[in-house]
VEXDREN-2710 file (C-alpha; in Angstrom, 1 decimal):
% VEXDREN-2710
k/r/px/py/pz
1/UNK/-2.5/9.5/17.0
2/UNK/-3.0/5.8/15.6
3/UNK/-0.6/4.6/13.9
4/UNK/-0.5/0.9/12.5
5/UNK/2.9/-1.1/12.7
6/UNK/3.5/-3.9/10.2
7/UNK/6.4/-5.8/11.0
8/UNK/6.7/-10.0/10.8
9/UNK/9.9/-9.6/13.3
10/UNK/8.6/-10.5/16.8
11/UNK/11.3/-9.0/19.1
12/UNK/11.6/-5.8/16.9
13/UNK/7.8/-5.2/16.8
14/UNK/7.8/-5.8/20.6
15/UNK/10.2/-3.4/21.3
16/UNK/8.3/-0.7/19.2
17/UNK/5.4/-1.5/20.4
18/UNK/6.1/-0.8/23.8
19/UNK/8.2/2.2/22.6
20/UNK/5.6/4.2/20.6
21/UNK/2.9/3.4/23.2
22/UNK/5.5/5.1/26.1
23/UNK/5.2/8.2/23.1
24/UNK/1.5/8.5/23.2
25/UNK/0.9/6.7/20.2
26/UNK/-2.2/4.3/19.6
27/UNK/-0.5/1.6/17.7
28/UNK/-2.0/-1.7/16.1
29/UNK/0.4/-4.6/15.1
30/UNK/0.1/-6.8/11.7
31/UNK/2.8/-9.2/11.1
32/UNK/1.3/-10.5/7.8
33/UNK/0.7/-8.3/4.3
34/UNK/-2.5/-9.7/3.5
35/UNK/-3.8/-8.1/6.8
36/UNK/-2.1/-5.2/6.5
37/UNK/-3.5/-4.5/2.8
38/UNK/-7.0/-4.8/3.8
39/UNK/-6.6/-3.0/7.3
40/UNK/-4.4/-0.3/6.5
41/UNK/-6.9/0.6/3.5
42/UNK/-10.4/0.3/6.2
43/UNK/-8.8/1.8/9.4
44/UNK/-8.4/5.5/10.4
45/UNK/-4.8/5.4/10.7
46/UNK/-2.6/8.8/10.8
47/UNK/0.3/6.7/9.7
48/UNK/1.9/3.1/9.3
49/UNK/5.0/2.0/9.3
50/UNK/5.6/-0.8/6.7
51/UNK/8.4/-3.3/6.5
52/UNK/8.8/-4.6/3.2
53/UNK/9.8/-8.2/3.8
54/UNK/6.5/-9.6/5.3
55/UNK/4.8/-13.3/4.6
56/UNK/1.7/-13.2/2.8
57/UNK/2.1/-10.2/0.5
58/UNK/5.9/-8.4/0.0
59/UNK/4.8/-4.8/1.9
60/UNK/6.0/-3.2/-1.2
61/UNK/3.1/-4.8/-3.2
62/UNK/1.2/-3.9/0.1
63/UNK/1.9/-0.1/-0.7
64/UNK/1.6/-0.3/-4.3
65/UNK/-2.2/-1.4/-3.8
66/UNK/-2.9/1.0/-0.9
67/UNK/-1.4/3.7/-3.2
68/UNK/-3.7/2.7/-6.3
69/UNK/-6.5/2.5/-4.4
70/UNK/-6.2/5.9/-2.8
71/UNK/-5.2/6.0/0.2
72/UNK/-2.9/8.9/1.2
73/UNK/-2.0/7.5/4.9
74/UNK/1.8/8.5/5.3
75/UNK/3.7/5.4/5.2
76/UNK/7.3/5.2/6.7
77/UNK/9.2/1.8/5.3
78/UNK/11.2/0.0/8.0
79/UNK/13.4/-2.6/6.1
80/UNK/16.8/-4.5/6.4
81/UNK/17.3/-4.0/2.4
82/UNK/19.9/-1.1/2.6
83/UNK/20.5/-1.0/-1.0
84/UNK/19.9/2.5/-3.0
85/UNK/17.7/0.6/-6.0
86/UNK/15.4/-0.9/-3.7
87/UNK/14.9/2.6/-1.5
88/UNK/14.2/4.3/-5.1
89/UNK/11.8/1.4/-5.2
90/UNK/10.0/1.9/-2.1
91/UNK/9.7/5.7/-3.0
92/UNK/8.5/5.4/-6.3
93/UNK/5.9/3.2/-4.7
94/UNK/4.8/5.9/-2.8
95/UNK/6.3/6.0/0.9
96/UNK/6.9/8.8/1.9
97/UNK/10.0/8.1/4.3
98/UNK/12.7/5.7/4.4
99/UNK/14.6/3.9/7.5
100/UNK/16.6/1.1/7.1
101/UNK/17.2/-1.6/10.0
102/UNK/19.4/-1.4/12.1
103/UNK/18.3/2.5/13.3
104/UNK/18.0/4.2/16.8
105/UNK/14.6/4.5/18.2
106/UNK/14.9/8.5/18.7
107/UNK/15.3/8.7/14.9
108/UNK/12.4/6.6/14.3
109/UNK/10.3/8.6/16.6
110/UNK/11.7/11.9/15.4
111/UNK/11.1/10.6/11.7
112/UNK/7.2/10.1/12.5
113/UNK/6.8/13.7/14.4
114/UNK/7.8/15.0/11.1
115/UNK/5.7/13.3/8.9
116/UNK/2.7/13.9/11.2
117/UNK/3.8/17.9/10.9
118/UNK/4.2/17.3/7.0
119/UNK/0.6/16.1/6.3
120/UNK/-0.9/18.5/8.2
121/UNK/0.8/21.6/6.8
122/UNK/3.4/22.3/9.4
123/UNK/6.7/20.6/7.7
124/UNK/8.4/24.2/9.1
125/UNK/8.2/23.6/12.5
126/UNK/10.4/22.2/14.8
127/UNK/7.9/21.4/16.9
128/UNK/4.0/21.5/17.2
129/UNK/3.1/24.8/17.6
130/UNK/-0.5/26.2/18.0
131/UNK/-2.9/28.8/19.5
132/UNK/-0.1/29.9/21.4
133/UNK/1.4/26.3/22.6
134/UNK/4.4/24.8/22.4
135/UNK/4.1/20.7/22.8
136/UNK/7.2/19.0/23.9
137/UNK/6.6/15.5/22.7
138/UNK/9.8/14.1/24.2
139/UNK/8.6/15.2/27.7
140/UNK/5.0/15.4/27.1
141/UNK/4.4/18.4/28.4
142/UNK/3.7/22.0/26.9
143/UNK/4.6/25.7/27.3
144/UNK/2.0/28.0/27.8
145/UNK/2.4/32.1/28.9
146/UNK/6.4/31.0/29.4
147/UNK/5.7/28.4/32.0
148/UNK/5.9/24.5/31.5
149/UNK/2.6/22.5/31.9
150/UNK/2.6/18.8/33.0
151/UNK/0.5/17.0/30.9
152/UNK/-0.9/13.3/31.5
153/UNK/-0.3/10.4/29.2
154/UNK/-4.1/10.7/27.9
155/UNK/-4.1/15.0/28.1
156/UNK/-0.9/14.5/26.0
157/UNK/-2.2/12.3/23.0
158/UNK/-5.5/14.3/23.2
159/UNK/-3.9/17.8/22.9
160/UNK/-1.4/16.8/20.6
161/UNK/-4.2/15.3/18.1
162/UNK/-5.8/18.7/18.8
163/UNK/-2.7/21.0/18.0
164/UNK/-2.5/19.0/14.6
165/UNK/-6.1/20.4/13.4
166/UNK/-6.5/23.3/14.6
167/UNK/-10.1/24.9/13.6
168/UNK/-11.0/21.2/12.5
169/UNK/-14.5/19.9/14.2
170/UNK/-13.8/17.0/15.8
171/UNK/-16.4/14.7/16.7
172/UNK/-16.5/12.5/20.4
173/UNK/-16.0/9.6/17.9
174/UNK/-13.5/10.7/15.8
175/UNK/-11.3/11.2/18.3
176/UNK/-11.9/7.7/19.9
177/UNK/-11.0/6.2/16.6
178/UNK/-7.5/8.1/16.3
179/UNK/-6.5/8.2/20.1
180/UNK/-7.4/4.7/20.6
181/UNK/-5.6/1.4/19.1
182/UNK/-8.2/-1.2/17.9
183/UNK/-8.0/-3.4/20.9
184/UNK/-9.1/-0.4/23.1
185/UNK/-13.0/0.3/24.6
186/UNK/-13.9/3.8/23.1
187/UNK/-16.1/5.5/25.8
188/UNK/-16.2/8.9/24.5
189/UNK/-17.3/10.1/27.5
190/UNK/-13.6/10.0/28.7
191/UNK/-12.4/12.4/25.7
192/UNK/-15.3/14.9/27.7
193/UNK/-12.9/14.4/31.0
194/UNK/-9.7/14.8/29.5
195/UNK/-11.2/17.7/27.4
196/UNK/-12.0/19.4/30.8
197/UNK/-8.7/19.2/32.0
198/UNK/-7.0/20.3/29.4
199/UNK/-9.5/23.5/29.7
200/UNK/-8.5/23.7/33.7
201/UNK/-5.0/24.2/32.8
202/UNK/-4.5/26.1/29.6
203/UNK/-8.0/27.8/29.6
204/UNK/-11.6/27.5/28.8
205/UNK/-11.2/29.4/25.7
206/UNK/-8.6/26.6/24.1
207/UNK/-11.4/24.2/23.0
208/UNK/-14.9/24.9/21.9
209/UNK/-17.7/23.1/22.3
210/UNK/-20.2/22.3/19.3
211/UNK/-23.0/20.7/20.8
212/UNK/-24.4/17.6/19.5
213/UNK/-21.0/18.1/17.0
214/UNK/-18.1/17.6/19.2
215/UNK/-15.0/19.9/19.8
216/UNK/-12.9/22.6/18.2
217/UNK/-9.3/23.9/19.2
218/UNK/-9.9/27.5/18.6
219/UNK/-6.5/28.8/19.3
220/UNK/-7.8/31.5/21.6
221/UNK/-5.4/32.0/24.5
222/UNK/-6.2/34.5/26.0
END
Protein backbone atom coordinates (compact mmCIF):
# COMPACT_ATOMS: atom_id res chain seq x y z
CA UNK A 1 0.00 0.00 0.00
CA UNK A 2 1.27 3.71 -0.76
CA UNK A 3 0.52 5.92 1.38
CA UNK A 4 1.75 9.70 1.29
CA UNK A 5 2.90 11.46 4.58
CA UNK A 6 2.59 15.24 4.77
CA UNK A 7 4.26 16.53 7.70
CA UNK A 8 6.68 19.90 7.94
CA UNK A 9 8.07 18.41 11.42
CA UNK A 10 11.51 16.83 10.48
CA UNK A 11 12.14 14.47 13.45
CA UNK A 12 8.41 13.33 13.57
CA UNK A 13 8.33 12.59 9.78
CA UNK A 14 11.55 10.72 10.25
CA UNK A 15 10.50 8.69 12.78
CA UNK A 16 7.24 7.64 10.75
CA UNK A 17 8.94 7.26 7.92
CA UNK A 18 11.13 4.64 9.10
CA UNK A 19 8.13 3.29 11.06
CA UNK A 20 5.61 2.70 8.37
CA UNK A 21 8.31 1.43 5.93
CA UNK A 22 9.35 -1.40 8.89
CA UNK A 23 5.05 -2.02 8.36
CA UNK A 24 5.19 -2.66 4.63
CA UNK A 25 4.04 0.60 3.70
CA UNK A 26 5.34 2.49 0.53
CA UNK A 27 5.34 5.96 1.87
CA UNK A 28 6.30 9.40 0.13
CA UNK A 29 7.17 12.47 2.32
CA UNK A 30 5.90 16.30 1.55
CA UNK A 31 6.64 18.77 4.05
CA UNK A 32 4.99 21.67 2.15
CA UNK A 33 0.98 22.03 1.24
CA UNK A 34 1.40 23.33 -2.05
CA UNK A 35 3.13 19.98 -2.96
CA UNK A 36 0.93 17.99 -1.19
CA UNK A 37 -2.19 19.58 -3.05
CA UNK A 38 -1.02 18.84 -6.38
CA UNK A 39 0.61 15.35 -5.55
CA UNK A 40 -1.90 13.94 -3.33
CA UNK A 41 -4.59 14.82 -6.15
CA UNK A 42 -2.09 13.07 -9.36
CA UNK A 43 -0.63 10.11 -7.35
CA UNK A 44 -2.14 6.68 -6.75
CA UNK A 45 -2.12 6.87 -3.11
CA UNK A 46 -4.29 4.35 -0.77
CA UNK A 47 -4.08 6.92 1.86
CA UNK A 48 -2.30 10.12 3.28
CA UNK A 49 -1.80 11.33 6.34
CA UNK A 50 -2.18 15.20 6.53
CA UNK A 51 -0.99 17.49 9.30
CA UNK A 52 -2.81 20.60 9.25
CA UNK A 53 -0.15 23.18 10.19
CA UNK A 54 2.13 23.00 7.10
CA UNK A 55 4.02 26.12 5.23
CA UNK A 56 2.79 26.92 1.92
CA UNK A 57 -0.96 25.98 2.16
CA UNK A 58 -2.70 25.19 5.92
CA UNK A 59 -3.38 21.20 5.09
CA UNK A 60 -6.91 21.97 6.02
CA UNK A 61 -7.23 24.09 2.84
CA UNK A 62 -5.07 21.18 1.41
CA UNK A 63 -8.15 18.81 2.06
CA UNK A 64 -10.79 21.20 1.32
CA UNK A 65 -9.41 21.39 -2.39
CA UNK A 66 -8.63 17.59 -2.70
CA UNK A 67 -12.22 17.05 -1.38
CA UNK A 68 -13.79 19.57 -4.13
CA UNK A 69 -11.96 18.23 -6.67
CA UNK A 70 -12.88 14.71 -6.08
CA UNK A 71 -10.63 12.82 -4.69
CA UNK A 72 -11.83 10.16 -2.24
CA UNK A 73 -8.20 9.03 -0.95
CA UNK A 74 -8.74 8.42 2.85
CA UNK A 75 -7.08 11.07 4.72
CA UNK A 76 -6.01 10.60 8.39
CA UNK A 77 -5.21 14.32 10.10
CA UNK A 78 -2.06 14.27 12.32
CA UNK A 79 -2.13 17.65 14.25
CA UNK A 80 -0.94 19.32 17.60
CA UNK A 81 -4.38 21.42 17.62
CA UNK A 82 -6.32 19.25 20.32
CA UNK A 83 -9.19 21.47 20.45
CA UNK A 84 -12.83 19.85 19.73
CA UNK A 85 -13.86 22.99 17.19
CA UNK A 86 -10.97 22.59 15.08
CA UNK A 87 -11.40 18.38 14.97
CA UNK A 88 -15.16 19.22 13.87
CA UNK A 89 -13.28 21.37 11.41
CA UNK A 90 -11.04 18.80 9.99
CA UNK A 91 -14.09 16.36 9.68
CA UNK A 92 -16.41 18.53 8.08
CA UNK A 93 -13.57 19.11 5.61
CA UNK A 94 -13.67 15.69 4.87
CA UNK A 95 -10.97 13.51 6.78
CA UNK A 96 -11.92 10.71 7.56
CA UNK A 97 -9.86 10.06 10.91
CA UNK A 98 -8.53 12.08 13.59
CA UNK A 99 -5.14 11.81 15.75
CA UNK A 100 -3.85 14.49 17.54
CA UNK A 101 0.01 14.87 18.41
CA UNK A 102 1.40 13.58 20.90
CA UNK A 103 0.02 9.70 20.06
CA UNK A 104 1.72 6.18 20.22
CA UNK A 105 2.82 4.80 17.02
CA UNK A 106 0.77 1.37 17.46
CA UNK A 107 -2.40 3.60 17.42
CA UNK A 108 -1.37 5.33 14.39
CA UNK A 109 -0.62 2.12 12.62
CA UNK A 110 -3.78 0.42 13.98
CA UNK A 111 -5.75 3.67 12.94
CA UNK A 112 -4.55 3.24 9.10
CA UNK A 113 -5.29 -0.79 9.09
CA UNK A 114 -8.75 0.24 9.71
CA UNK A 115 -9.26 2.76 7.34
CA UNK A 116 -7.58 0.60 4.66
CA UNK A 117 -10.38 -2.26 5.76
CA UNK A 118 -13.10 0.63 5.68
CA UNK A 119 -12.58 1.67 1.99
CA UNK A 120 -12.53 -1.52 0.81
CA UNK A 121 -15.71 -2.89 2.45
CA UNK A 122 -14.29 -4.80 5.32
CA UNK A 123 -14.82 -2.13 8.41
CA UNK A 124 -16.04 -5.64 10.28
CA UNK A 125 -12.96 -7.25 10.52
CA UNK A 126 -10.49 -7.40 12.95
CA UNK A 127 -8.19 -8.25 10.61
CA UNK A 128 -7.71 -8.86 6.85
CA UNK A 129 -9.35 -11.86 6.02
CA UNK A 130 -9.70 -13.45 2.61
CA UNK A 131 -9.99 -16.71 0.47
CA UNK A 132 -9.39 -18.45 3.49
CA UNK A 133 -6.32 -16.26 5.04
CA UNK A 134 -5.79 -14.65 7.88
CA UNK A 135 -2.92 -11.72 7.53
CA UNK A 136 -1.19 -10.82 10.68
CA UNK A 137 0.14 -7.33 9.86
CA UNK A 138 1.86 -6.84 13.23
CA UNK A 139 4.09 -9.99 12.45
CA UNK A 140 3.76 -10.13 8.75
CA UNK A 141 2.90 -13.36 8.45
CA UNK A 142 -0.50 -15.29 7.64
CA UNK A 143 -2.52 -18.36 8.67
CA UNK A 144 -3.30 -20.68 6.29
CA UNK A 145 -5.10 -24.58 6.88
CA UNK A 146 -4.34 -23.62 10.88
CA UNK A 147 -0.59 -23.21 10.44
CA UNK A 148 1.41 -19.91 10.45
CA UNK A 149 3.19 -18.83 7.20
CA UNK A 150 6.38 -16.58 7.19
CA UNK A 151 6.07 -14.15 4.80
CA UNK A 152 8.85 -11.70 3.42
CA UNK A 153 8.86 -7.98 3.62
CA UNK A 154 7.91 -7.76 -0.27
CA UNK A 155 5.36 -11.29 -0.17
CA UNK A 156 3.87 -9.33 2.76
CA UNK A 157 2.99 -5.82 1.04
CA UNK A 158 2.11 -7.83 -2.15
CA UNK A 159 -0.38 -10.31 -0.44
CA UNK A 160 -1.76 -7.81 1.73
CA UNK A 161 -2.53 -5.40 -1.37
CA UNK A 162 -4.01 -8.64 -2.78
CA UNK A 163 -6.29 -9.64 0.29
CA UNK A 164 -7.71 -5.95 0.04
CA UNK A 165 -9.20 -6.64 -3.67
CA UNK A 166 -10.10 -9.74 -3.82
CA UNK A 167 -11.55 -10.66 -7.56
CA UNK A 168 -10.11 -7.20 -8.60
CA UNK A 169 -7.70 -7.57 -11.98
CA UNK A 170 -4.71 -6.22 -11.15
CA UNK A 171 -2.38 -5.20 -13.70
CA UNK A 172 1.89 -5.73 -13.36
CA UNK A 173 1.73 -1.86 -13.24
CA UNK A 174 -0.80 -1.21 -11.05
CA UNK A 175 0.69 -2.95 -8.53
CA UNK A 176 4.10 -1.27 -9.04
CA UNK A 177 2.43 2.06 -8.59
CA UNK A 178 0.77 1.06 -5.09
CA UNK A 179 3.61 -1.23 -3.66
CA UNK A 180 6.19 1.05 -4.57
CA UNK A 181 6.96 4.70 -3.06
CA UNK A 182 7.87 7.31 -5.79
CA UNK A 183 11.58 7.20 -5.35
CA UNK A 184 11.45 3.35 -6.05
CA UNK A 185 12.53 1.54 -9.77
CA UNK A 186 9.21 -0.29 -10.71
CA UNK A 187 10.39 -3.57 -12.54
CA UNK A 188 7.31 -5.42 -12.73
CA UNK A 189 9.00 -8.36 -13.42
CA UNK A 190 9.69 -8.67 -9.64
CA UNK A 191 5.83 -8.56 -8.72
CA UNK A 192 5.99 -12.00 -11.33
CA UNK A 193 8.74 -13.38 -8.58
CA UNK A 194 7.08 -12.55 -5.53
CA UNK A 195 3.77 -13.65 -7.14
CA UNK A 196 5.38 -17.18 -7.54
CA UNK A 197 6.23 -17.44 -4.17
CA UNK A 198 3.41 -16.51 -2.75
CA UNK A 199 1.80 -19.39 -5.07
CA UNK A 200 4.69 -21.90 -3.65
CA UNK A 201 3.49 -21.46 -0.22
CA UNK A 202 -0.27 -20.99 -0.09
CA UNK A 203 -1.12 -22.62 -3.51
CA UNK A 204 -1.22 -22.24 -7.12
CA UNK A 205 -4.83 -21.71 -7.04
CA UNK A 206 -4.59 -18.32 -4.74
CA UNK A 207 -3.71 -15.99 -7.71
CA UNK A 208 -4.78 -16.28 -11.32
CA UNK A 209 -3.07 -15.33 -14.14
CA UNK A 210 -4.75 -13.09 -16.97
CA UNK A 211 -2.41 -13.00 -19.62
CA UNK A 212 -1.34 -9.91 -21.20
CA UNK A 213 -3.94 -8.48 -18.11
CA UNK A 214 -2.11 -9.19 -14.99
CA UNK A 215 -3.27 -10.99 -11.79
CA UNK A 216 -6.32 -11.99 -9.85
CA UNK A 217 -6.68 -13.22 -6.08
CA UNK A 218 -9.31 -15.75 -6.65
CA UNK A 219 -9.91 -16.91 -3.13
CA UNK A 220 -9.67 -20.57 -4.11
CA UNK A 221 -7.80 -22.51 -1.37
CA UNK A 222 -8.14 -25.46 -1.92
Amino acid sequence: MRLLLVEDHVPLADELLAGLTRQGYAVDWLADGRDAAYQGATEPYDLIILDLGLPGKPGLEVLQEWRSNGLSTPVLILTARGSWAERIEGLKAGADDYLTKPFHPEELQLRIQSLLRRAHGLANQPQLEAAGLQLDESRQSVQHKGEDVQLTAAEFRLLRYFMLHPGQLLSKSHLAEHLYDGESERDSNVIEVHVNHLRRKLGREIIETRRGQGYRFTGAVP
